[in-house]
C-alpha positions as CSV (number, residue, x, y, z in Angstrom):
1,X,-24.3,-156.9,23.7
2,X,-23.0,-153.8,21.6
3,X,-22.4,-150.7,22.3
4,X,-25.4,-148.2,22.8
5,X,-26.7,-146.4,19.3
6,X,-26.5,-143.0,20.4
7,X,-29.3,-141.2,18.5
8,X,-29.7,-137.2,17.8
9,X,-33.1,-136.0,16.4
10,X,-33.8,-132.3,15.2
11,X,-37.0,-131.6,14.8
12,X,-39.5,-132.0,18.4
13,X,-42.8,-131.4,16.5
14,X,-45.9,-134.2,16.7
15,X,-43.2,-137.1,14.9
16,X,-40.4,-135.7,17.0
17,X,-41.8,-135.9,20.6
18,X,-43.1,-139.3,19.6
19,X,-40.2,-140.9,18.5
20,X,-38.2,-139.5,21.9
21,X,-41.1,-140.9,24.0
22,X,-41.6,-144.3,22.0
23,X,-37.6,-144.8,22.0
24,X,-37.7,-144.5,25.5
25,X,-41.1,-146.7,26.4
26,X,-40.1,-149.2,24.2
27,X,-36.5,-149.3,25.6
28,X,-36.7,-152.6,26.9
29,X,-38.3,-154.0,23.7
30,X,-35.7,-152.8,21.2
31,X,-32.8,-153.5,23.0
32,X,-33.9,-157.4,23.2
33,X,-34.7,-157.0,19.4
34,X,-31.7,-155.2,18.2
35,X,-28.9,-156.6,20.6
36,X,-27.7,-153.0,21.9
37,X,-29.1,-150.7,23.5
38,X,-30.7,-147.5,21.1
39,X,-30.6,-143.9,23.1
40,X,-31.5,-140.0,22.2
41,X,-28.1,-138.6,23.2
42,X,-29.5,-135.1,21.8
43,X,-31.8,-133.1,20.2
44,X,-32.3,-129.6,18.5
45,X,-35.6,-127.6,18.3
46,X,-36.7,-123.9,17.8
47,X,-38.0,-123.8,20.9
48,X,-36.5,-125.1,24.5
49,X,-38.8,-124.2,26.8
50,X,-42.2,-125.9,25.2
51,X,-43.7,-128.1,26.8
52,X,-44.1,-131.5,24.4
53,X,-45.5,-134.0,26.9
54,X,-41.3,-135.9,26.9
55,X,-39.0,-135.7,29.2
56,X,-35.7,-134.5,27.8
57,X,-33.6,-134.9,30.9
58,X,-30.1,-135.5,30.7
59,X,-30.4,-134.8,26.9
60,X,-28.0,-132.5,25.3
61,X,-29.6,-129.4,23.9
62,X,-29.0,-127.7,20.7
63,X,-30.0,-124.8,19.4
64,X,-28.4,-125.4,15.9
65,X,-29.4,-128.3,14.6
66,X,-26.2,-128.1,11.8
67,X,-23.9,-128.5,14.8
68,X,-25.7,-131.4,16.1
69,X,-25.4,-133.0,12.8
70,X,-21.9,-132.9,13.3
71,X,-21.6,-133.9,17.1
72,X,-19.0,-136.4,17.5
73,X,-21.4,-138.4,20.1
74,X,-24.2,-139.3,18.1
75,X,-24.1,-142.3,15.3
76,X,-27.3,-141.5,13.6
77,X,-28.8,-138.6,12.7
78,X,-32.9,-137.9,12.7
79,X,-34.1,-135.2,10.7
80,X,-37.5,-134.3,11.5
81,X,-37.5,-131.0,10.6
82,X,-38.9,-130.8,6.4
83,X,-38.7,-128.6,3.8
84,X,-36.7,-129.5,0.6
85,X,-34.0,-127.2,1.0
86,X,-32.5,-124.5,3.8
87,X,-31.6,-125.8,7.2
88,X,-33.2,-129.2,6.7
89,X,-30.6,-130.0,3.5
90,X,-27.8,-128.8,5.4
91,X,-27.9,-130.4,8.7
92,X,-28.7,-133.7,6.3
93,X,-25.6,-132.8,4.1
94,X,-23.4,-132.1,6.9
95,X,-24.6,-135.8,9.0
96,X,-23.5,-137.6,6.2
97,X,-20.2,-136.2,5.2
98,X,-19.4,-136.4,8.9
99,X,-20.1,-139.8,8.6
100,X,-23.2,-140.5,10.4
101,X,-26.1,-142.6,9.0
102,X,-29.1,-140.7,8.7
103,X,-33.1,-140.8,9.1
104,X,-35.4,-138.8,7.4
105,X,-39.1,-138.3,7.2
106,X,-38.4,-135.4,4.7
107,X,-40.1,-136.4,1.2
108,X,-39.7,-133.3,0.0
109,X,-36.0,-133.3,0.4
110,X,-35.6,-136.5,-1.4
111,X,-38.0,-135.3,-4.0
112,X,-35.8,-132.2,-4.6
113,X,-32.3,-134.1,-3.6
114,X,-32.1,-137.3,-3.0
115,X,-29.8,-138.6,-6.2
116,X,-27.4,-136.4,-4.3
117,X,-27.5,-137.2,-0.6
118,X,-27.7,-141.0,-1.8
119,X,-24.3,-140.9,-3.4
120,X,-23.0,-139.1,0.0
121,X,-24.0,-141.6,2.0
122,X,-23.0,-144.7,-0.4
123,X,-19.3,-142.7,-0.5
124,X,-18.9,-142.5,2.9
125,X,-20.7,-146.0,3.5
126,X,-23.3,-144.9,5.5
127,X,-27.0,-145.6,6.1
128,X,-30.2,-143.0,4.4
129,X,-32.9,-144.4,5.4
130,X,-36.5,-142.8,4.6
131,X,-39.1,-145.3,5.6
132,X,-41.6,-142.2,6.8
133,X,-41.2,-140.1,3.7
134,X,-43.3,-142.1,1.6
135,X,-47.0,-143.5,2.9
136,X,-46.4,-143.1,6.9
137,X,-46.4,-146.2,9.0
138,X,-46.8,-148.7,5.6
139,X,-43.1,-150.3,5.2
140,X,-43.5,-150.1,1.5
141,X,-39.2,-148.6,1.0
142,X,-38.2,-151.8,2.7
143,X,-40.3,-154.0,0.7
144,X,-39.1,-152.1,-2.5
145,X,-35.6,-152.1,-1.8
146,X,-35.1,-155.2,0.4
147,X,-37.9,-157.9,-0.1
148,X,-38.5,-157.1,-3.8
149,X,-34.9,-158.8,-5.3
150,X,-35.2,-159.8,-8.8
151,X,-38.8,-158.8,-9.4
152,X,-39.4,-156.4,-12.6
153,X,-41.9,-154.0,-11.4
154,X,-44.3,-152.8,-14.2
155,X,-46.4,-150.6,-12.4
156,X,-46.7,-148.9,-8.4
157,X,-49.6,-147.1,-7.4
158,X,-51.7,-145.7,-4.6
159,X,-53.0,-143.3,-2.3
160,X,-50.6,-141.5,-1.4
161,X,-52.0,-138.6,0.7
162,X,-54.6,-139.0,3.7
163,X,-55.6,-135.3,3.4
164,X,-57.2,-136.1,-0.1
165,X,-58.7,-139.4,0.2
166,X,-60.8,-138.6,3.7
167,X,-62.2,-135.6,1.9
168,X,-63.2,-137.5,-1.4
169,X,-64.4,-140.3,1.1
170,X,-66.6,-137.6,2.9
171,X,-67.9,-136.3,-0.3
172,X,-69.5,-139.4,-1.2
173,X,-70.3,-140.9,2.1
174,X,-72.1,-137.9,3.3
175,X,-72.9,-136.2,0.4
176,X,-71.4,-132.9,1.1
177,X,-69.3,-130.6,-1.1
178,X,-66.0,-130.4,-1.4
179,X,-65.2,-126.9,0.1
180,X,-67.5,-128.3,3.4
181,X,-65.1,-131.2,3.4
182,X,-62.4,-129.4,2.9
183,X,-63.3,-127.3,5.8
184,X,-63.9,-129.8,8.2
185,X,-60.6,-131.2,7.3
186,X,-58.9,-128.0,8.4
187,X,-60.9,-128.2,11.6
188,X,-60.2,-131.5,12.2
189,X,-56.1,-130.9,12.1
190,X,-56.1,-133.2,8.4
191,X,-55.6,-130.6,6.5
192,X,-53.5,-127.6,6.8
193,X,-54.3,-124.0,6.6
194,X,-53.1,-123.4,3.1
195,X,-53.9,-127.2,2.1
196,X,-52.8,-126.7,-2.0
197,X,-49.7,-128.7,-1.0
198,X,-52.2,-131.4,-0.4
199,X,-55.2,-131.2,-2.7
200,X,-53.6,-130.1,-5.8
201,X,-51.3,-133.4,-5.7
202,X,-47.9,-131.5,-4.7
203,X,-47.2,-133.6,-1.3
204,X,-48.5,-137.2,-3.6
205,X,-45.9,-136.2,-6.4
206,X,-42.6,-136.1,-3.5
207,X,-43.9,-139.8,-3.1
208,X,-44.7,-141.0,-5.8
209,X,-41.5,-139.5,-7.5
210,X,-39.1,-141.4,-4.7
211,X,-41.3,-144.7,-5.4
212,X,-40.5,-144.4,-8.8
213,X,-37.0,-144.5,-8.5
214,X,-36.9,-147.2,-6.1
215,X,-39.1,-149.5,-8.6
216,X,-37.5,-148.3,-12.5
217,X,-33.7,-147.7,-11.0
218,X,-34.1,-144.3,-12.4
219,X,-33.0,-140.5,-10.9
220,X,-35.7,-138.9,-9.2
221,X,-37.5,-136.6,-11.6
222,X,-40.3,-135.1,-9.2
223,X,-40.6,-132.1,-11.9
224,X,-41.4,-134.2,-14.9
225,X,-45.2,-135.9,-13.4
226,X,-48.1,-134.9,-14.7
227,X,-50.3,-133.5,-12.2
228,X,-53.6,-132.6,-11.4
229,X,-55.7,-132.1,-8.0
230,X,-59.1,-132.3,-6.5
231,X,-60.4,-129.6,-6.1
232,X,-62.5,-129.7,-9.0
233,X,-64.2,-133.0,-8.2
234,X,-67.8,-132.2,-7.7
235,X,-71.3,-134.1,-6.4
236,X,-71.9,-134.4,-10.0
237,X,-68.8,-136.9,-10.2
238,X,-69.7,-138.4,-7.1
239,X,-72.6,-139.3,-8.0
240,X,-72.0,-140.3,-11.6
241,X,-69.1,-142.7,-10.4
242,X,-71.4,-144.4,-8.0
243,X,-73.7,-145.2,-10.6
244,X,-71.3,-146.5,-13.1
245,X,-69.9,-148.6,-10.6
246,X,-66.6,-146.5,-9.7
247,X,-65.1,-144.6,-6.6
248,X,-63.1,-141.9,-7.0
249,X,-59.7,-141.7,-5.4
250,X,-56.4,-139.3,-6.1
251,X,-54.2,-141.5,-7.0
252,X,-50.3,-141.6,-7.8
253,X,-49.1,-144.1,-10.7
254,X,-45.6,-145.2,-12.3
255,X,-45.6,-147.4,-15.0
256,X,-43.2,-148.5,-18.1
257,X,-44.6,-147.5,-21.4
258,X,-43.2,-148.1,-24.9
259,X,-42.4,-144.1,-24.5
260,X,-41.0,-144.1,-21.4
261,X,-41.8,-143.7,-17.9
262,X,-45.1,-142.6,-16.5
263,X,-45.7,-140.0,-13.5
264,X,-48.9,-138.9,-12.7
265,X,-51.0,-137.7,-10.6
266,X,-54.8,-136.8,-10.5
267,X,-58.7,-138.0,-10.0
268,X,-58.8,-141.5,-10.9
269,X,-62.1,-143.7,-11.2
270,X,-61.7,-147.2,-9.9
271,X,-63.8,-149.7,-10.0
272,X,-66.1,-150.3,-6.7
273,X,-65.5,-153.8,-6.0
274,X,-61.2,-153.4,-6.2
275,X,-59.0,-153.5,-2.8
276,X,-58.0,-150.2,-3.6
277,X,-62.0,-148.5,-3.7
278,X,-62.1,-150.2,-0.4
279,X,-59.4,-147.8,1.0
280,X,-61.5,-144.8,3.3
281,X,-60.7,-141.9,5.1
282,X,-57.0,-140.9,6.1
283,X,-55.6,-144.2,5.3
284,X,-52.9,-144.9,2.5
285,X,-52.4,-147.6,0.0
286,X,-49.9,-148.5,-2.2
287,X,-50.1,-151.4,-5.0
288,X,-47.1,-152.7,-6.9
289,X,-47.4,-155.2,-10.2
290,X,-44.3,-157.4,-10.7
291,X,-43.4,-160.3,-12.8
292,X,-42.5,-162.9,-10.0
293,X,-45.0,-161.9,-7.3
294,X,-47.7,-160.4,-8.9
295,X,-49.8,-157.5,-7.3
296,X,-49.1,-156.4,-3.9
297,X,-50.9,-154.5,-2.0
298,X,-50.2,-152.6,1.2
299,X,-52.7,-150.1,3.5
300,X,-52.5,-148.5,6.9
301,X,-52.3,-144.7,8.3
302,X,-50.4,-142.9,6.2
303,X,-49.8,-139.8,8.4
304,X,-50.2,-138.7,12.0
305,X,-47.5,-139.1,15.5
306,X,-47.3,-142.2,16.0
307,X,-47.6,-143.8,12.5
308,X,-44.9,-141.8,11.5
309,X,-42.7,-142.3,14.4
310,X,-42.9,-146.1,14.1
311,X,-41.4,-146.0,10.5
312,X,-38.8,-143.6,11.9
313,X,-37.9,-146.1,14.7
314,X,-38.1,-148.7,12.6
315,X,-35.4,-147.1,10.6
316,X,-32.9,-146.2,13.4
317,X,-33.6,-150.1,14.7
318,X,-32.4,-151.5,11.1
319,X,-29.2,-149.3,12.0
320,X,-28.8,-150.6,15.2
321,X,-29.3,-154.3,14.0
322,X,-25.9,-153.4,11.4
323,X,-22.8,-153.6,12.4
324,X,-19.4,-152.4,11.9
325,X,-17.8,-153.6,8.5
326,X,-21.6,-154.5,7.4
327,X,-21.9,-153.3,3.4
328,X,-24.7,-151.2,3.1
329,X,-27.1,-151.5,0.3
330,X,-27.6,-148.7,-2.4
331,X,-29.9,-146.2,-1.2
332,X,-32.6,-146.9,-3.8
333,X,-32.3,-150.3,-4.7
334,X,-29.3,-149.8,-6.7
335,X,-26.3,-147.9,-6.9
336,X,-26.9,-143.8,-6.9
337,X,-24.5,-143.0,-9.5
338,X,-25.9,-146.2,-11.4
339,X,-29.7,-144.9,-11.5
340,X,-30.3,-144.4,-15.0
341,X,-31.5,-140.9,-16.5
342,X,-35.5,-140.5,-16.4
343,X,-37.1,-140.4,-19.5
344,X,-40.6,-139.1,-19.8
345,X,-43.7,-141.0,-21.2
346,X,-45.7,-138.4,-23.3
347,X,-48.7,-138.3,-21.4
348,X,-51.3,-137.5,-24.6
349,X,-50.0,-141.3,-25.6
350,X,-51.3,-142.3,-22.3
351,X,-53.8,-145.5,-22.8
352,X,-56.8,-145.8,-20.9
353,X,-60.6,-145.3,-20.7
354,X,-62.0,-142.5,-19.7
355,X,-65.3,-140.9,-17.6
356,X,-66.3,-137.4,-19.6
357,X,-69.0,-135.3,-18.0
358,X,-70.5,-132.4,-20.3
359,X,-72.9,-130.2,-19.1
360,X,-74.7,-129.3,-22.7
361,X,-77.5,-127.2,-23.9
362,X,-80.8,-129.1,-23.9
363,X,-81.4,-128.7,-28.2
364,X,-81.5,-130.9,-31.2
365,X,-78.4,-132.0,-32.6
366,X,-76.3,-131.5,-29.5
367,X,-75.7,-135.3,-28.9
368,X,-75.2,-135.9,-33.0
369,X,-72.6,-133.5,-32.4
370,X,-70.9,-135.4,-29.8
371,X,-71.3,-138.5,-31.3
372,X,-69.3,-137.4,-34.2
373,X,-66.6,-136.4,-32.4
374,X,-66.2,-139.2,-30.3
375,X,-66.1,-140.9,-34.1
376,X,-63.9,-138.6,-35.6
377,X,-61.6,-139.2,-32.9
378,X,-61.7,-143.5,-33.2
379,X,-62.9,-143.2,-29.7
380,X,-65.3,-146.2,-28.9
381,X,-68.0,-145.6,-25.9
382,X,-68.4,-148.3,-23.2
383,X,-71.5,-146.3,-22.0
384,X,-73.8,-142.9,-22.3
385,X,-76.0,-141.4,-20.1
386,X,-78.7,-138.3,-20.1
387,X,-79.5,-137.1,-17.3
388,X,-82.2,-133.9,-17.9
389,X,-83.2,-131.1,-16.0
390,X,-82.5,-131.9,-12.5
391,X,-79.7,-129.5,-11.1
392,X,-78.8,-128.0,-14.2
393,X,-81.9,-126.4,-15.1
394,X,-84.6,-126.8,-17.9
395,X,-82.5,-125.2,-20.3
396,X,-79.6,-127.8,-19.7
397,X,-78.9,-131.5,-19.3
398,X,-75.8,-133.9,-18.6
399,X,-74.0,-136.1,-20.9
400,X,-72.3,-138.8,-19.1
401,X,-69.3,-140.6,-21.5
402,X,-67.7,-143.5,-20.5
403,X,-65.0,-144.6,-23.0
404,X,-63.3,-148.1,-23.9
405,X,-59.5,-148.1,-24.1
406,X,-58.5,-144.9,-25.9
407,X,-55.4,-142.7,-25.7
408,X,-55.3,-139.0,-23.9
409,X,-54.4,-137.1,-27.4
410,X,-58.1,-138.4,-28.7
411,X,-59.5,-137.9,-25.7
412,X,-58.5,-134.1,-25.4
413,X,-58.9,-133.5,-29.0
414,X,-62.5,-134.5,-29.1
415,X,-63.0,-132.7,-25.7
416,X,-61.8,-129.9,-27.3
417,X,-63.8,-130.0,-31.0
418,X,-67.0,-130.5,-28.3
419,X,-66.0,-127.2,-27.0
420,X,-65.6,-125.3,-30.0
421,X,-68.8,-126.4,-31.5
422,X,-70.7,-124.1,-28.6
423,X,-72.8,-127.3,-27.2
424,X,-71.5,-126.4,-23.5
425,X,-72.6,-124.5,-20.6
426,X,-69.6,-125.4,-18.3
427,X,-66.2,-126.4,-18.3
428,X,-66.0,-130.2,-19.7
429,X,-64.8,-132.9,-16.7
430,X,-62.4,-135.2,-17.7
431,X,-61.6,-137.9,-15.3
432,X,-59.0,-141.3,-16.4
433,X,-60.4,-144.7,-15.3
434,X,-57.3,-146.6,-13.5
435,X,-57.4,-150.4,-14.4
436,X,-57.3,-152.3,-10.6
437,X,-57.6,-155.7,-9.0
């Protein structure tokens, strides 16, 4: 049997604790798995004297989690501790040049920097590995980067952030608005206090931005996706979706175009009967389409302790498995100073149908008018629904446009001429349908 893996994890929130307590539970287990024995030799945290349910005993203690990254007694390094840049980025800088291979659950610091710390690591030969940054306790990095030789991918998507699927999955099981659901979110611990880095699509964009690179070879270009949240999905939409035979999810999607690369994220209608409409609740998904396997999909908690932890571990038992000598592969999928330059697809060339709700004054003329625009535009309509009165008032009705494949420059330009002509009594909801298996 090998030497111990001597472990040092900064960072003792939820993840933290978990992986100390699991590490130790599970000695036993990973030791007969991994041929050597894997032990926390230290750990860093703001705060000594909290109690986190672990015991920490004969531990070493650090209050700086930079000079733990440095230790000479530890051989990888867990960062638990997030945030793009600041102490997080340097205790993760100064790990690597040291020499030590390094976990991370930080998607937001691969987001920002990961091009970089990937060629640090492949320099000095050591392991990055990132399983929990993307989709929790789903091993979707390892299948992209290890399982997935010599498949193309054309397209990875998914639900990417628990936050925003259990409140869109409240909203039409219960019927409830989205500020309630948002609200009980926050009770429920789902959601944080100031939850924009969820529901406006920030936290799915870190993801989907590392998936990207892992699936085109390209540098990570979390600045250049399209992004929209949900907080303006209403009832209404709900509703609507249902009866057209669509769920409504926030999804994140990468695919090649004739343009370029696609990023985005937003509201996405998909049909009812696909795996992906089936997801609920906090859980995650992730679908990838390749030429050699086809369509893969993969679900499971997405966030939370123990999910998390189990990627983590998983990670620091891959580097236990290695051994001295071992080449490394490339940090995502291929050579970091190989990853070709991201080149963005212009999102108004964007092909798709499309759901369009107006809310219109109830006169004669008004649905010519639309009509006419939706010609003008070459836009072709799958479906239309009235729906009068109701809500909206006797003075008001709801024009419900589904479309047939159409780009997002036609779309937006006949939202807009619909707009100008004075025929609405709200804001126009635009929402893309997402073609799924």
């Amino acid at each position: 049997m090998g030497e111990a893996l001597r472990v040092g994890i900064a960072g003792l929130g939820t993840v933290g604790a978990s992986v100390v307590r699991v590490l130790s539970e599970k000695a036993g287990e990973l030791t007969r798995q991994c041929g050597r024995d894997i032990t926390v030799a230290a750990v860093s945290a703001r705060d000594k004297t909290r109690d986190r349910g672990i015991t920490l005993g004969g531990i070493d203690w650090y209050d700086d989690p930079v000079a733990l990254a440095k230790k000479a007694e530890i051989d990888v390094f867990v960062e638990l501790i997030g945030g793009e840049d600041g102490i997080a980025r340097a205790c993760v800088k100064a790990a690597l040049e040291a020499g030590r291979h390094v976990v991370t659950a930080n998607k937001a610091l691969l987001a920002a920097h990961g091009v970089s710390l990937a060629e640090a690591a492949e320099k000095r030969g050591v392991l990055l590995n990132y399983e929990a940054a993307v989709a929790g306790g789903i091993p979707v990095i390892k299948t992209m980067r290890e399982a997935m030789a010599g498949n193309t991918i054309s397209r990875v998507f998914g639900i990417l952030n628990g936050t925003c699927n259990y409140i869109l999955t409240r909203m039409e099981e219960e019927g409830i608005s989205f500020a309630d659901c948002l609200a009980d979110a926050q009770r429920l611990g789902y959601a944080e206090a100031d939850p924009t880095f969820d529901i406006e699509g920030h936290d799915t964009a870190h993801k989907l931005a590392i998936l990207t690179s892992l699936a085109f070879g390209t540098r990570i270009a979390a600045g250049d996706i399209y992004m929209e949240g949900i907080s303006n999905i209403t009832q209404a939409d709900i509703r609507a979706a249902g009866e057209l035979g669509y769920r409504i999810k926030l999804l994140g999607v990468a695919q090649r175009t004739e343009s370029g690369i696609e990023q985005r994220v937003h509201p996405t209608m998909v049909p009812t009967a696909s795996v992906i409409a089936q997801v609920h609740g906090v859980t995650n998904a992730v679908a990838i389409e390749t030429d050699i396997l086809g369509e893969l999909l993969m679900s499971g908690p997405g966030a939370g302790g123990n999910a998390t932890a189990s990627a983590v571990i998983g990670d620091i038992a891959d580097i236990a498995k290695s051994r001295p000598g071992f080449q490394h592969g490339p940090v995502f999928g291929r050579p970091a100073r190989e990853l070709a330059s991201y080149k963005r697809a212009r999102m108004r060339a964007h092909a798709g149908g499309y759901f369009i709700r107006l809310t219109v004054v109830d006169r004669a003329g008004v649905f010519a008018a639309i009509a006419r625009r939706m010609a003008d535009n070459d836009i072709s309509l799958e479906s239309i629904v009235q729906h009068a009165n109701g809500d909206n008032g006797a003075d008001r009705k709801t024009v419900i446009l589904v479309t047939h494949e159409t780009t997002e420059a036609a779309v937006r330009k006949a939202v807009d001429g619909i707009t100008r002509d004075g025929h609405l009594t709200d804001k126009p909801q635009v929402i893309r349908i997402e073609r799924a298996e």
